[in-house]
C-alpha positions in Angstrom: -10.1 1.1 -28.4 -6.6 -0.5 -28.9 -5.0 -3.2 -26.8 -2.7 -0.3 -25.8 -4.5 2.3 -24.6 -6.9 0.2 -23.3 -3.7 -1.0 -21.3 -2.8 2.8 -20.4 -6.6 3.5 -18.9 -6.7 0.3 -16.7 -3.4 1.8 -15.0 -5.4 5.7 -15.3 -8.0 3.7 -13.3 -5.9 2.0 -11.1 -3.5 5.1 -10.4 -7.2 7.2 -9.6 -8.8 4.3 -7.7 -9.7 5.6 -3.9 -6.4 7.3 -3.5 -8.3 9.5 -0.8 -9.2 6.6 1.3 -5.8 6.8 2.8 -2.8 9.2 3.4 0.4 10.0 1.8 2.4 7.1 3.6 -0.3 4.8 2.7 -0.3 6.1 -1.0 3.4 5.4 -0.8 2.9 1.9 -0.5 0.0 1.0 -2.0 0.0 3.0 -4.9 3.2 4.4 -5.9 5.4 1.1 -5.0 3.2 -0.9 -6.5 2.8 0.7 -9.7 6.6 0.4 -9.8 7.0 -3.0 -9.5 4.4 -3.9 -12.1 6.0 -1.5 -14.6 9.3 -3.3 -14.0 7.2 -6.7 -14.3 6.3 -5.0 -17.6 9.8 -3.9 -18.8 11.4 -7.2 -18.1 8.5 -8.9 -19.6 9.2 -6.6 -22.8 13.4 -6.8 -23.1 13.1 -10.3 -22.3 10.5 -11.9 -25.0 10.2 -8.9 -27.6 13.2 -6.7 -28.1 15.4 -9.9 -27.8 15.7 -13.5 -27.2 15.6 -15.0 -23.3 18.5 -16.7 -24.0 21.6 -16.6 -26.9 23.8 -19.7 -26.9 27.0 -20.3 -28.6 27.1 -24.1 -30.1 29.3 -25.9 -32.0 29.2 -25.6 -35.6 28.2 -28.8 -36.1 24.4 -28.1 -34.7 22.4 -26.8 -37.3 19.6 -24.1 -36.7 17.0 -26.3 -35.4 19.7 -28.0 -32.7 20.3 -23.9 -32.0 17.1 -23.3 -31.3 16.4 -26.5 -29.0 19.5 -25.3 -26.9 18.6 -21.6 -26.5 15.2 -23.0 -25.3 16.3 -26.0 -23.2 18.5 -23.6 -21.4 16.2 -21.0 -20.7 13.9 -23.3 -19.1 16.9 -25.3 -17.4 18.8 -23.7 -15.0 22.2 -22.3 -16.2 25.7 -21.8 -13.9 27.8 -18.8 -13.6 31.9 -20.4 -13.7 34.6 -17.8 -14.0 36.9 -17.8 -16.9 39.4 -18.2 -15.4 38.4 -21.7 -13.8 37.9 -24.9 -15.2 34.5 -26.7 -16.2 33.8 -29.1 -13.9 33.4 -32.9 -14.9 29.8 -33.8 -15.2 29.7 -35.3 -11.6 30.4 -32.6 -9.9 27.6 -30.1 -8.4 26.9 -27.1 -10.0 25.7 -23.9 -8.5 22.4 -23.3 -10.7 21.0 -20.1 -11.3 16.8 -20.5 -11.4 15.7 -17.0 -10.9 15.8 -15.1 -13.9 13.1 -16.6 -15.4 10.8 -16.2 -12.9 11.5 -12.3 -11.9 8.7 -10.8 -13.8 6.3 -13.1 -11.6 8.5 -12.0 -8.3 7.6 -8.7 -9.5 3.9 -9.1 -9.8 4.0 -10.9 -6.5 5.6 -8.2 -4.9 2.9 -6.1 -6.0 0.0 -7.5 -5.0 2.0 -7.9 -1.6 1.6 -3.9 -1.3 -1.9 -4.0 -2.5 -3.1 -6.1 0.1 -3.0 -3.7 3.0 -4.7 -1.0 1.2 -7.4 -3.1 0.2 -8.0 -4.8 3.5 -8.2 -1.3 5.0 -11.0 -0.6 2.0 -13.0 -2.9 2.8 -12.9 -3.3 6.5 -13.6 1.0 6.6 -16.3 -0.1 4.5 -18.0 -1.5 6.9 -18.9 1.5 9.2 -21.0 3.3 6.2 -18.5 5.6 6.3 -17.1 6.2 2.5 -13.7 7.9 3.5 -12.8 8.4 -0.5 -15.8 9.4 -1.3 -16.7 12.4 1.1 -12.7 13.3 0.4 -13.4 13.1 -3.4 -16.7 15.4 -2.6 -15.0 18.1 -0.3 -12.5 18.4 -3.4 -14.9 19.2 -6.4 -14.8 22.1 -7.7 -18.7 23.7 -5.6 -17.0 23.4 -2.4 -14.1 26.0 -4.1 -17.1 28.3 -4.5 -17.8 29.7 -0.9 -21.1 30.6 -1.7 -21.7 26.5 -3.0 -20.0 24.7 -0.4 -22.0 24.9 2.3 -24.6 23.4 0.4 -22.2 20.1 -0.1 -20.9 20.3 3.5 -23.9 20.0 5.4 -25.5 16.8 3.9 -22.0 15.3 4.8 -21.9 16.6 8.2 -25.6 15.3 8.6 -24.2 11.8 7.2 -20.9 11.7 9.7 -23.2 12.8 12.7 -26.0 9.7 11.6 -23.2 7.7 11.7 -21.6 8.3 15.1 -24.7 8.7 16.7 -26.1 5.6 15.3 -23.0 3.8 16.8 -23.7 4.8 20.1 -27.3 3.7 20.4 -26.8 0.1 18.7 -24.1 -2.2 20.2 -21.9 -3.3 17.1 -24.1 -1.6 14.5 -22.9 -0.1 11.0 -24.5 2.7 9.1 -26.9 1.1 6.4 -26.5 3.9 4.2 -24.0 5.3 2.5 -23.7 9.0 0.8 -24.1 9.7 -2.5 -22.3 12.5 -4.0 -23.9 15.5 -3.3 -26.7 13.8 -1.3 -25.8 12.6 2.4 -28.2 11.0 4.4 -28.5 10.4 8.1 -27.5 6.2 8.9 -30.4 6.0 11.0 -33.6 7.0 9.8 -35.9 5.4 12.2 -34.6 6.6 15.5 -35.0 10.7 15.7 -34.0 10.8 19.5 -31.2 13.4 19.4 -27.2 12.8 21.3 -28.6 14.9 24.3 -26.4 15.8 27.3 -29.5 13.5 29.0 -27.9 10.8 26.8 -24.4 11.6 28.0 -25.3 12.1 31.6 -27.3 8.6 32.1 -29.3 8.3 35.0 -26.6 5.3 35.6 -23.5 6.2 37.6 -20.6 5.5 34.8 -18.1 3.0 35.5 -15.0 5.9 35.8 -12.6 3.2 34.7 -14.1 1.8 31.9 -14.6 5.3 30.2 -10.9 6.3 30.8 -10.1 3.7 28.9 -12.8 4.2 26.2 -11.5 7.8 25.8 -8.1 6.8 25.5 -8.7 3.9 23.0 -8.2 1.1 25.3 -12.2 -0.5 24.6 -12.2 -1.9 21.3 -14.8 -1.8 19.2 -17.7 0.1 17.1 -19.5 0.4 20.0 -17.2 2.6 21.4 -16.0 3.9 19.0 -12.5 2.5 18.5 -12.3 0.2 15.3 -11.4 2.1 12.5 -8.2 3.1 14.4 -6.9 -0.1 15.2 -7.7 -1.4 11.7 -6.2 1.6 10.2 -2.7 1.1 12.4 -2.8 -3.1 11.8 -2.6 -2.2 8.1 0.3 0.4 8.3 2.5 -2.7 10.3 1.5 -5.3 7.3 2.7 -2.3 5.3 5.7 -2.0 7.6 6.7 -5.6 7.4 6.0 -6.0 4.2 8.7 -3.4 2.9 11.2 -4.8 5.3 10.3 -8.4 4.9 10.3 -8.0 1.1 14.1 -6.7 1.3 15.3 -10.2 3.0 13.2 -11.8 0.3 15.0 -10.3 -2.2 18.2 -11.6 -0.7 16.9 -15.2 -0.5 15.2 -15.1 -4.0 18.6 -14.0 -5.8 20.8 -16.7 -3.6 23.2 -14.2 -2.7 25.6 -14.1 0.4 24.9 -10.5 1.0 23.3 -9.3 4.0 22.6 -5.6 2.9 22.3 -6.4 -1.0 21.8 -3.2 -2.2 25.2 -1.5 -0.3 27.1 -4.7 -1.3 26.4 -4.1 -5.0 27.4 -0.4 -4.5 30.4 -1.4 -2.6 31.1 -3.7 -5.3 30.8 -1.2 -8.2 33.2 1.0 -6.0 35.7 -1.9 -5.9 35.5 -2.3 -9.5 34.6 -5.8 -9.3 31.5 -6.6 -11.9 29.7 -9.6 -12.5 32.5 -11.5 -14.1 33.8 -11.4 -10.4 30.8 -11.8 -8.1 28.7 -13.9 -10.6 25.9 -11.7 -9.5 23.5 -11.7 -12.5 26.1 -12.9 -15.0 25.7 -12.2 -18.2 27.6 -14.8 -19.6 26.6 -18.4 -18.5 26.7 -22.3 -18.9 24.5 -24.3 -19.5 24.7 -28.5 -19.8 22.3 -30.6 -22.1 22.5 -34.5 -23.3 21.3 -35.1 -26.7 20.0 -39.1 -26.7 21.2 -40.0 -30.5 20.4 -43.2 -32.6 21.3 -46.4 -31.3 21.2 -45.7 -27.7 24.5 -43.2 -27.9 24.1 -40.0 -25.2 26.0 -37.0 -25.9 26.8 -34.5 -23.4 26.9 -30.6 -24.4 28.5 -27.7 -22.4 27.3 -24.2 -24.2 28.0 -21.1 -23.2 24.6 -18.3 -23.2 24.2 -15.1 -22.9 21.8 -13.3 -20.8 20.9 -9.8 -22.0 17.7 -9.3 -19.3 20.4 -9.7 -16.4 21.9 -6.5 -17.1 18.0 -4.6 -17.0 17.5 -7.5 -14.0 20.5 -6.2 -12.2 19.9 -2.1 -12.3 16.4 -3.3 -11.8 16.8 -4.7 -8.5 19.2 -2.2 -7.0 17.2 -0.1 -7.4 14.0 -1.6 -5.9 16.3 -2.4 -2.6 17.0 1.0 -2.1 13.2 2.2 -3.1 12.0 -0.3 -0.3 14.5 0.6 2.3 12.9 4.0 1.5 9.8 3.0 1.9 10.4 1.4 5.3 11.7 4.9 6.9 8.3 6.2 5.3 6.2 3.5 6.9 8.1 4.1 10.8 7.6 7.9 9.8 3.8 7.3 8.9 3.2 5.2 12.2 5.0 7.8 14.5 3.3 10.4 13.1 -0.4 9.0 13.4 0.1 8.6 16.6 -1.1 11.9 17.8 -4.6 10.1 17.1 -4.2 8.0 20.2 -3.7 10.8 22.7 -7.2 12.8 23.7 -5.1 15.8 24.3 -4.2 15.6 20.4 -7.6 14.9 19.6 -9.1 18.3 21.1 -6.4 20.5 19.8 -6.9 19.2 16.8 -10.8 19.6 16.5 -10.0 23.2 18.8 -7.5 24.3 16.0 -9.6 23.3 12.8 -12.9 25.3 15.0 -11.1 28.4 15.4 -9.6 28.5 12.0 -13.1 28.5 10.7 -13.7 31.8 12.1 -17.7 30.5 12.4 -17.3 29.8 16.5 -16.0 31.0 19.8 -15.1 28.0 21.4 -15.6 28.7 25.2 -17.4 26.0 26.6 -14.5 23.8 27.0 -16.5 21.4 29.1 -19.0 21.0 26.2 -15.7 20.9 23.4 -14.4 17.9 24.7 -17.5 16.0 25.3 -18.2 16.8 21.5 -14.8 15.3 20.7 -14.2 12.2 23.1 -18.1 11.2 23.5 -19.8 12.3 20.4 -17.1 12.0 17.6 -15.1 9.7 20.1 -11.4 8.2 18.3 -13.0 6.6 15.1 -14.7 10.2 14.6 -11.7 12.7 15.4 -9.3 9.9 13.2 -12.1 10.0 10.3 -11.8 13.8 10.6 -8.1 13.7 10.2 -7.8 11.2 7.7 -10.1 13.0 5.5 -8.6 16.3 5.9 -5.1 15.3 4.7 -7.0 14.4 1.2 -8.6 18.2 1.4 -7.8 21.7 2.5 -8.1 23.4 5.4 -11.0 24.9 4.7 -13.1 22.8 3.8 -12.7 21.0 6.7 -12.3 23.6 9.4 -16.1 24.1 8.1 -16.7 20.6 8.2 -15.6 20.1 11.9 -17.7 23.6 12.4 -21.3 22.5 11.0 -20.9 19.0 12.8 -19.7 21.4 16.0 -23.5 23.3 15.0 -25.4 20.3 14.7 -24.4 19.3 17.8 -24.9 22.1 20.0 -28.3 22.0 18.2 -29.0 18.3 19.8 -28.1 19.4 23.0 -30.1 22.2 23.3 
């Protein structure tokens, strides 16, 4: 395989990696945004070093080529200054206002990046932990048997077998985790050993129930596996580091690129508008100074003033505008994505969802209302109902109105 293509399928895998373990505003983030700012890494990376030179400088005729070519390279890698034509160049005491980011935006990129892959993997691996494979069962409830009506129960059940394991397991072992996880098209039950089933003897404990305690339980309030509350919390700590990532990463910007603007992105456009261009702002000039001493035989220092040009700044420039307005974007996503998984939180939300999904499925006459919401705020409890949601978003309606129906089966089953 060439260098290329094996270039093009690492990004194939990345862009197919567990993109069912989260939802669309996640996928925003972590996917989507990221793959943009390592293909700009990439473009810069390509203009800057391949197609052209990182720096052109105009010196005296006197230099020959190799004195060229130490000045192009000495003022890459030392800073250069923007000055306006129409000004003077200062005498070498004076300060000059250095421009040091250029050569370091395809690594600003990168970072940027892995700053929106960080959330989605955190939430990876901390879901992880429950035995409870979102991607996978979201990946399995999309291939192409469960399409085939007469197939997909066969797929379904094992997975309803494997979510039921799993909840019930939590409830009998105080901060336990399901030791197995599914295969494909084989689900197992987490908790092979035990076979007692989630009875209403095992809901209605001999023990008088602390009324308090399961209020709060049913609306979130106990944290933990053991009640059933930790994939939520985790789920909405990584959507706030996704939140304050795109909205830190916009005053970044502004303090990376050393400008005086406090919205950079509507400056720039407001700029434009004015007519004023970099000659004017000195925002990523294209034309630059740069100052160099050559030490000479017998002790003699000379001092050089050039005058480079840029060519990245004007990709640079387009580049970042933008990426400002892309991330203010995706900071209205992330305060849309949080609002809206909300609804998790509220019990009410909770049984109309699982209410809604078992009367689509045509399978069940949900009367027992008493017995409905003990199935959703005792037996799938917030982590279950959440799980539920999260992994019909990456399916269809069907598929998991019959999901939510055989787990609604299996446990009527255990309680009879």
């Amino acid at each position: 395989m060439l260098p290329f293509e094996e270039i093009v399928d690492g990004i194939h895998r990345f862009w197919k990696k567990n993109r069912r373990a989260y939802d669309s505003y996640d996928r925003v983030n972590h996917r989507y945004t990221a793959m943009i700012l390592m293909l700009s890494a990439a473009l810069v990376l390509i203009v800057t070093y391949i197609v052209s030179d990182p720096v052109s400088c105009w010196v005296p005729a006197t230099f020959t080529h190799e004195h060229a070519v130490y000045a192009n390279r000495y003022c890459w890698v030392k800073n250069t200054y923007f000055l306006p034509f129409e000004e003077r160049i200062p005498s070498a005491e004076l300060p000059r206002a250095h421009i040091g980011y250029y050569q370091w935006v395809p690594h600003i990129l990168l970072f940027q990046a892995v700053l929106f892959c960080i959330p989605g993997y955190l939430w990876r691996f901390l879901s992880k932990t429950t035995g409870i494979d979102i991607h996978m069962i979201a990946q399995t409830l999309n291939t192409q048997e469960c399409l085939d009506p007469l197939k997909r129960n066969a797929v379904i059940k094992p997975i309803a077998l494997h979510l039921a394991g799993c909840f019930s397991s939590r409830k009998r072992r105080t901060n336990s985790t399901c030791l197995m996880t599914p295969s494909e098209y084989h689900l197992e039950s987490c908790d092979s050993t035990e076979t007692e089933s989630f009875s209403r003897q095992r809901i209605q404990s001999t023990e008088k129930p602390n009324k308090c305690q399961a209020c709060m339980v049913q609306h979130g309030l106990c944290l933990g596996k053991k009640h059933g509350t930790y994939l939520v919390p985790i789920f909405f700590l990584c959507k706030m580091l996704f939140l304050g990532n795109s909205v830190g990463q916009l005053f970044l910007l502004n303090y990376f690129l050393g400008t005086t603007y406090s919205v950079y992105g509507f400056n720039v456009i407001s700029d434009l508008i004015d007519g004023k261009d970099w000659s004017e702002t000195g925002r990523f000039p294209r034309v630059t100074l740069c100052d160099f001493k050559i030490r000479q035989l017998g002790g003699n220092i000379h001092r050089h003033t050039v005058q480079c040009v840029l060519y990245a700044n004007l990709l640079n420039e387009n580049l970042f505008i933008f990426i400002w307005f892309w991330l203010v974007f995706v900071s209205f996503v992330n305060v849309f994505g949080i609002l809206l998984s909300l609804s998790v939180v509220f019990p009410r939300e909770r049984l109309r969802f699982i209410t809604r999904k078992l009367k689509f499925s045509k399978k069940i006459d949900v009367t027992d209302k008493r017995d409905l919401s003990t199935f959703v705020h005792k037996y799938l409890s917030l982590d279950g109902v959440f799980v539920l949601m999260l992994i019909g978003r990456n399916s269809n309606d069907v598929v998991i109105s019959e999901l939510i129906a055989e787990m609604w089966e299996h446990y009527r089953e255990e309680c009879n």
